[in-house]
C-alpha positions as CSV (number, residue, x, y, z in Angstrom):
1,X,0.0,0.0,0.0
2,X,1.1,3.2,-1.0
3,X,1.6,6.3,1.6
4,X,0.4,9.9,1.4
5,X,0.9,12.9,3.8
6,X,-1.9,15.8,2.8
7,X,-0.7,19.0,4.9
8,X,-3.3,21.9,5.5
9,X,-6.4,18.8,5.3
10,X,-8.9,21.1,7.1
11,X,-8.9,23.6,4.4
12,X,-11.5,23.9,1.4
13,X,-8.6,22.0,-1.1
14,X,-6.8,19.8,1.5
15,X,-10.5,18.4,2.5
16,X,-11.2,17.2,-0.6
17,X,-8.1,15.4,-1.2
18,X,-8.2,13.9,1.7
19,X,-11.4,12.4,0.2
20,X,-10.3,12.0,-3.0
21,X,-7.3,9.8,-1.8
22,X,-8.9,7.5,1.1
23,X,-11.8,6.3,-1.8
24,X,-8.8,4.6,-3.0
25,X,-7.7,1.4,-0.9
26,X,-4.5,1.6,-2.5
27,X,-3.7,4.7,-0.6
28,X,-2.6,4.7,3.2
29,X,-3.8,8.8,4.1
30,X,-2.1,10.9,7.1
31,X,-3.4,14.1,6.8
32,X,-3.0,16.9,8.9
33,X,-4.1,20.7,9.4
34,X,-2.1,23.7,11.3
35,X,-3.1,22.5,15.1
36,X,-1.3,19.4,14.1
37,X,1.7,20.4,11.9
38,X,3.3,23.3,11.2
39,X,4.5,24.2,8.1
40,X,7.4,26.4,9.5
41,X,8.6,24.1,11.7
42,X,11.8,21.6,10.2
43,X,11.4,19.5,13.8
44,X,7.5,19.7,13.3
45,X,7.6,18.8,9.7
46,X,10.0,15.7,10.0
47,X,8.4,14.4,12.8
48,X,5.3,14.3,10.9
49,X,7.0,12.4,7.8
50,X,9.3,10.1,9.7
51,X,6.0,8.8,11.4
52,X,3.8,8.6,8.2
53,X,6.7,7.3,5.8
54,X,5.0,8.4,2.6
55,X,6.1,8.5,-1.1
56,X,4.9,11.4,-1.3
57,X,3.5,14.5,0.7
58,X,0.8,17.1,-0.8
59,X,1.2,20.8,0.5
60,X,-2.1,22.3,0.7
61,X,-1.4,24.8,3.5
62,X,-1.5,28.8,2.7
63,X,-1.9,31.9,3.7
64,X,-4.2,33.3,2.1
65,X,-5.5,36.7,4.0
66,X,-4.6,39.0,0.5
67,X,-5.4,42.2,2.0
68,X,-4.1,41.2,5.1
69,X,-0.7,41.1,4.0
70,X,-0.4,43.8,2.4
71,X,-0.8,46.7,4.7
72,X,0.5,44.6,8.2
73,X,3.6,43.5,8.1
74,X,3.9,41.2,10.9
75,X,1.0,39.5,8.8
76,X,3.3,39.9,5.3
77,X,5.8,37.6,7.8
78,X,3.5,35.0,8.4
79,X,2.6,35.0,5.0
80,X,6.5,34.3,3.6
81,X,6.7,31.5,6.2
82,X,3.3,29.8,5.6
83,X,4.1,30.1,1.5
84,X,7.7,30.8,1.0
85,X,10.3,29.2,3.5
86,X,8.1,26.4,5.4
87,X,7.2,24.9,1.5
88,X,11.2,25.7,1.4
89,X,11.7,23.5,4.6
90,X,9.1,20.9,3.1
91,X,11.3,20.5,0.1
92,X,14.4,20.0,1.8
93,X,13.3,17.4,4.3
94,X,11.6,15.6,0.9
95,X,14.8,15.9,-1.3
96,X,16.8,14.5,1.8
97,X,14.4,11.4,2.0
98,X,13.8,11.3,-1.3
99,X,10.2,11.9,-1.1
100,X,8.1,13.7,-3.9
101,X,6.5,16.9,-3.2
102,X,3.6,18.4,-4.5
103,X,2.4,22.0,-3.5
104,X,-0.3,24.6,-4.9
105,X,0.8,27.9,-6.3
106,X,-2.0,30.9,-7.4
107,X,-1.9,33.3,-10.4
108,X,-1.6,36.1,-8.4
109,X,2.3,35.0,-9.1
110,X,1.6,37.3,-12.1
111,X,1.3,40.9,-12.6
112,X,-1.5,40.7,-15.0
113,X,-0.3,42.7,-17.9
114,X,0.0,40.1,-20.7
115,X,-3.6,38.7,-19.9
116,X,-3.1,34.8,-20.5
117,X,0.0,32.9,-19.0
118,X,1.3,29.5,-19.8
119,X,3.5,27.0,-17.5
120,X,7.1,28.5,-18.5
121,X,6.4,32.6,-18.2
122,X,8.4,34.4,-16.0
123,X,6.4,35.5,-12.9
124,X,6.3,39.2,-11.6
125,X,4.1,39.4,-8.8
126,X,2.1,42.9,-7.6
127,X,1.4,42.0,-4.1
128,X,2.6,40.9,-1.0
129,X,0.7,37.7,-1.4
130,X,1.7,37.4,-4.4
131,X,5.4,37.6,-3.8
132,X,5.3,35.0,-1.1
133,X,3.5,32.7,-3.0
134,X,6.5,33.3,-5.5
135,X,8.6,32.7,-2.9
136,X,7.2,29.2,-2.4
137,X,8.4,28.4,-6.0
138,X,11.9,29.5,-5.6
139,X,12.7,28.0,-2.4
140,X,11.0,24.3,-3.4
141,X,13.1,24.5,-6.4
142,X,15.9,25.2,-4.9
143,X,16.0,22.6,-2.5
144,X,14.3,19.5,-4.3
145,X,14.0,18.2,-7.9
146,X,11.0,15.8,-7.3
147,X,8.2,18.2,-7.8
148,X,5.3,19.0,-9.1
149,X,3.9,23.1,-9.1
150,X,0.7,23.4,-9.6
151,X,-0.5,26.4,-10.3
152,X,-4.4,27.2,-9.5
153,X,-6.8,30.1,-9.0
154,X,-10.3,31.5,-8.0
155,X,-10.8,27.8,-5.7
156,X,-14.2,27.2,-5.3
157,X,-15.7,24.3,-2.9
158,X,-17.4,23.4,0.4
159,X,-16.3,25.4,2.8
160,X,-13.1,24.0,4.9
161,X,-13.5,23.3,8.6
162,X,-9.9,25.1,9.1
163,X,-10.1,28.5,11.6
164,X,-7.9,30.2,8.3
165,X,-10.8,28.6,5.8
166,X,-12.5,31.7,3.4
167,X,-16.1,31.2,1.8
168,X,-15.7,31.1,-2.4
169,X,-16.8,33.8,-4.1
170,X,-20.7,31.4,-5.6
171,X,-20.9,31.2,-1.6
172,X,-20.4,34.5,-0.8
173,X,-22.9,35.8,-3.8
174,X,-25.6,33.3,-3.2
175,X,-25.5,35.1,0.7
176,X,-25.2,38.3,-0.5
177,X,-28.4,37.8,-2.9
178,X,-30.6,36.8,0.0
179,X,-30.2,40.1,1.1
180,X,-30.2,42.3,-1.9
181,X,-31.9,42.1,-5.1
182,X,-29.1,44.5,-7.0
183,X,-25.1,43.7,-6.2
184,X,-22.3,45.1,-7.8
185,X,-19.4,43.2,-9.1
186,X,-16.5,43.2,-10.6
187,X,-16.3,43.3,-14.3
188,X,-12.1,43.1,-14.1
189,X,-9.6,40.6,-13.2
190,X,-10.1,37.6,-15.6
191,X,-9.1,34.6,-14.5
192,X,-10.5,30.8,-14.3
193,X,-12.0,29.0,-11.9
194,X,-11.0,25.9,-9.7
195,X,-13.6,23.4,-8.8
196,X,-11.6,21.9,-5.6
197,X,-12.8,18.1,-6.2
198,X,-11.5,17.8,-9.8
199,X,-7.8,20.0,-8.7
200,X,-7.9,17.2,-6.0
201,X,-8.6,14.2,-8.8
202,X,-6.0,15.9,-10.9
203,X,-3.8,16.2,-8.4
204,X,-4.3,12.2,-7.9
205,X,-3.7,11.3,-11.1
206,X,0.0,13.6,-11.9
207,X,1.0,11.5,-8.8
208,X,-0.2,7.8,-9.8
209,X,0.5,8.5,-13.4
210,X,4.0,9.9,-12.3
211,X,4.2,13.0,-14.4
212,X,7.3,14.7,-15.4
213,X,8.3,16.7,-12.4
214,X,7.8,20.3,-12.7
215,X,5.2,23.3,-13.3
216,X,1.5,22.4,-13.7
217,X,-1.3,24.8,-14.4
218,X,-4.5,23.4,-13.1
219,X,-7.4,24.7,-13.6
220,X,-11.2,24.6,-15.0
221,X,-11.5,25.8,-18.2
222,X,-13.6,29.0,-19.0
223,X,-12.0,32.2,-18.2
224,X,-13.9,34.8,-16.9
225,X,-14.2,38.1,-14.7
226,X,-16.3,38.1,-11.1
227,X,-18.8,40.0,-13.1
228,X,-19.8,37.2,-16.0
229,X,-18.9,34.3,-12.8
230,X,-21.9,36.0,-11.0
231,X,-23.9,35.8,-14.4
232,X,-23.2,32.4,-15.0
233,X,-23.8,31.2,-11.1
234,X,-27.7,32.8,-11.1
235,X,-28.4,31.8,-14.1
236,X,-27.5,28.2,-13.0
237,X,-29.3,29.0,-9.5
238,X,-32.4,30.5,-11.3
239,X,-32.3,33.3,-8.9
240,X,-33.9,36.4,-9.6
241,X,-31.1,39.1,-9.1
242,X,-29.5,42.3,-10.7
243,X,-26.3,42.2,-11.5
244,X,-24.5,45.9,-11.7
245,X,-20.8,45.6,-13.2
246,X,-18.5,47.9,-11.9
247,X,-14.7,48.1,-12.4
248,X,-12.6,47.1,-9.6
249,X,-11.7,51.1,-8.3
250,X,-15.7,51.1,-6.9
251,X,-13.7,48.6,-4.2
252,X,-10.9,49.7,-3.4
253,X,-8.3,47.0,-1.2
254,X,-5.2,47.1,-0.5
255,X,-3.5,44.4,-2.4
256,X,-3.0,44.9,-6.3
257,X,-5.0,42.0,-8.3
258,X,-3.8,41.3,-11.6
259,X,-5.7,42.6,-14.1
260,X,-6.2,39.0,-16.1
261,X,-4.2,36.1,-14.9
262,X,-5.6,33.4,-17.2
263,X,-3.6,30.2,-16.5
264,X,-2.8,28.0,-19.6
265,X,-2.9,24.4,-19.3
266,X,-0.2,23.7,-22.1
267,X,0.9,20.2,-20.4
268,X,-2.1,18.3,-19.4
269,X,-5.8,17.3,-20.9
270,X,-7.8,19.8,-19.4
271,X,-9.9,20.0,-16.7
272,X,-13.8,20.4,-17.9
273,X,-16.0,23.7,-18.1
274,X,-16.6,25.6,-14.7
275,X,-19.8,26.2,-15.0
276,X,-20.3,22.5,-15.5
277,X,-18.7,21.9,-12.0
278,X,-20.3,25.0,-10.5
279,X,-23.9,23.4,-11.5
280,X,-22.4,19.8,-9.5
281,X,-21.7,22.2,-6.5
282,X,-24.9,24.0,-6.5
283,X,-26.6,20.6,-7.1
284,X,-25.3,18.8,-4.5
285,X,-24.8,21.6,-1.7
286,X,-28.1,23.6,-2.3
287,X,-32.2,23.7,-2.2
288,X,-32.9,26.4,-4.8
């Protein structure tokens, strides 16, 4: 039987590999969240793998509090640690047991100015978050060859039970509409979508199919802005609401976004339509 460590499995992605991965009898699952592990921490993290012995560990731990880190920089700290030097750590402790690594990575690595991005463009990231998830990639390739980056954005999912766990945006609209018939949204920052059970199925099979080490983007296809996202997810929820698209000065936050950050999947057969797996979601987690 094979062995797998998930790290950050109370979060909205790490829940749903932890699923994905015990369906499979084949798979022996330790999976553990930040009361249990942290990522920081080289005693913490070796402990953790001597124990569970795995081929391979999955890194779906981050910091993901974008405005956060921008304007606090005691929080911009935690946020290098969390996604730059404890994936750094990670990599290290994998490369000296020769254990493969795989870890998550968000367009926000990109500055947005040359709209689409495939696996092999050079990142230049806008914001604090984005540089420490940039930071990630640097240090894991400098301390391990056996990896897989897979680059993901706009996740969307059940909700994780983690403290650190955020609502996706369908989530937060479908609770905004119950309280407003208009909303305004963003008609900017283009990007795609992420439907957290197939990224986790993907994730599966670039492990059991033992895919070249290196960059991976991952991601449903369909790119879109908030704006059209909105469209698409009350149309699908056959709610009754006006949608006002505004561009992204109407809310101002502290943190840059690229202004379109559309991962290309040049590598691997690609993932199907969003709104496809945003109907599954709606289907399976809501009573319209």
């Amino acid at each position: 039987m094979k062995r797998i460590l998930i790290i950050g499995s109370h979060g909205m992605l790490g829940q749903d590999l932890v699923k994905v991965f015990e369906a499979d009898q084949n798979w022996e699952v330790f999976a553990y969240d930040r009361n249990e592990i942290d990522i920081a921490s080289e005693k913490s993290l070796r402990e953790k793998i001597e124990r569970a012995d795995p081929s391979v560990v999955v890194n779906a731990a981050a910091y993901n509090a974008v405005d956060k880190c921008e304007s606090d920089e005691i929080e911009y700290e935690l946020a290098k640690k969390i996604n730059g030097y404890g994936p750094g750590i990670l990599a290290k402790i994998c490369a000296d047991t020769g254990i493969s690594l795989a870890h998550y990575v968000s367009d926000y690595i990109f500055d947005g100015e040359k709209g689409e991005y495939k696996e092999n463009d050079k990142p230049i990231p806008i914001s604090n978050y984005g540089r420490s998830k940039f930071l990630g990639e640097e240090e894991i390739q400098k301390n391990t060859d056996k990896f897989w980056l897979i680059r993901t954005s706009k996740l969307f999912g059940k909700i994780g039970k983690s403290p650190m766990a955020k609502k996706s945006f369908f989530d937060t609209m479908i609770q905004a509409a119950k309280d407003n018939s208009v909303l305004k949204v963003v008609d900017e920052e283009k990007s795609c979508f992420t439907y957290t059970p197939d990224l986790a199925l993907e994730t599966k099979k670039i492990i059991e199919e033992q895919i070249p080490f290196g960059i991976y983007h991952v991601v449903n296809e369909g790119a879109c802005t908030w704006y059209e996202a909105a469209l698409e997810l009350f149309k699908l929820a056959k709610m009754e609401v006006e949608i006002v698209p505004v561009p992204s000065s109407e809310f101002p936050r502290p943190a840059k976004r690229p202004k379109s950050s559309v991962l290309l999947n040049t590598k691997l057969k690609p993932l199907r339509h969003y709104t496809e797996a945003l109907k599954e979601y709606l289907d399976n987690n809501y009573n319209f």
